[in-house]
C-alpha positions as CSV (number, residue, x, y, z in Angstrom):
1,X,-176.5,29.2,50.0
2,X,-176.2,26.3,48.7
3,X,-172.9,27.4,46.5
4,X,-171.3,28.2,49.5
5,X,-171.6,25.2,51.2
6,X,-169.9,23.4,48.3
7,X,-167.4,26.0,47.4
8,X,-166.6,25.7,51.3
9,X,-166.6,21.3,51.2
10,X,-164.1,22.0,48.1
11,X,-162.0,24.4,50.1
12,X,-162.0,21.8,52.9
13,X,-161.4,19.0,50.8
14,X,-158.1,20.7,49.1
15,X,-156.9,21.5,51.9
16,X,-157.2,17.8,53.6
17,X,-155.6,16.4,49.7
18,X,-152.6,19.0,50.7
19,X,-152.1,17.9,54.2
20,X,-152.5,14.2,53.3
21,X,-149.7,14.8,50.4
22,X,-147.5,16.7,53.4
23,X,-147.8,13.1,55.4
24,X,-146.9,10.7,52.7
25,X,-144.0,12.9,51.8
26,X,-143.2,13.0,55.4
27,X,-143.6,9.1,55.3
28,X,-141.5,8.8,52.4
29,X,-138.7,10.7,54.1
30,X,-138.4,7.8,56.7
31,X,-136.3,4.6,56.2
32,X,-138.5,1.4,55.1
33,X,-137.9,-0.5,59.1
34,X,-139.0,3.6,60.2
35,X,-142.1,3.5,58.2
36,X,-143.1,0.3,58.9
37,X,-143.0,1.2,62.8
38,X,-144.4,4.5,62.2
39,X,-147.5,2.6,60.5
40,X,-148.2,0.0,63.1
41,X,-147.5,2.2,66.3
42,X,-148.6,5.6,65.2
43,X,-151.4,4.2,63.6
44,X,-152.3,2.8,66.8
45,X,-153.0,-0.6,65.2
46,X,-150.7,-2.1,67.9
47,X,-148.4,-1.0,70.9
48,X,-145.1,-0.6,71.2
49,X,-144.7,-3.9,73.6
50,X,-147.1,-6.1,70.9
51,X,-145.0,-5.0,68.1
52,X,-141.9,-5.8,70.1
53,X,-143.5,-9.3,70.6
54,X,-144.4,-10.1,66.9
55,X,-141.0,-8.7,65.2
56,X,-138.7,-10.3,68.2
57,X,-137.7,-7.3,68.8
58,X,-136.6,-5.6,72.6
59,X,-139.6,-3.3,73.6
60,X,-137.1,-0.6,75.0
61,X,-134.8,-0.8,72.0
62,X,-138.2,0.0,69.7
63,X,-139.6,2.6,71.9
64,X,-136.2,4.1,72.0
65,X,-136.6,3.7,68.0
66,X,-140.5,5.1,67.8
67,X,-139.4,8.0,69.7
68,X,-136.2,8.6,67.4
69,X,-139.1,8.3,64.5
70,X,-141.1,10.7,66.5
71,X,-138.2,13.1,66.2
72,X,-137.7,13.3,62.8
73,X,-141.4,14.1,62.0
74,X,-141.4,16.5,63.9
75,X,-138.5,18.1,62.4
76,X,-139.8,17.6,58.5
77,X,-142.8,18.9,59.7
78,X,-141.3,21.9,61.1
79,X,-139.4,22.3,58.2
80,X,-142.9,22.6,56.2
81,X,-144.1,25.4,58.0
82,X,-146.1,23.5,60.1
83,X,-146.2,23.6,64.6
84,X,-146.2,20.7,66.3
């Protein structure tokens, strides 16, 4: 029993290291102004309107931007057999 439940934690763990490698190559794939968006509004540290705020930016031009973003992870996702 109990070599199960660790063979199964390892099987669960590889698979997590896989998927996390999928995501930083997908990460990589975006441009360097991309990823930094991607970070702060994906990773739901801030909204679209604060990060608009702190970089200067225009809030419409970014959200335009984060869904453009949006887009192409999708598409490299995709592309890696996964469905989103």
């Amino acid at each position: 029993m109990r070599t199960e439940l660790f063979a199964e934690s390892m099987e669960e763990l590889a698979e997590k290291r896989m998927l996390l490698g999928v995501l930083q190559d997908a990460m990589d794939s975006l441009l360097p102004e991309e990823r930094e968006l991607a970070m702060k509004v994906f990773g739901e540290e801030m909204s679209v309107y604060e990060y608009a705020r702190v970089t200067g930016g225009n809030r419409r031009t970014l959200d335009f931007r984060k869904n453009k973003v949006m887009e192409k992870l999708r598409h490299f996702f995709r592309e890696h057999g996964f469905d989103v």
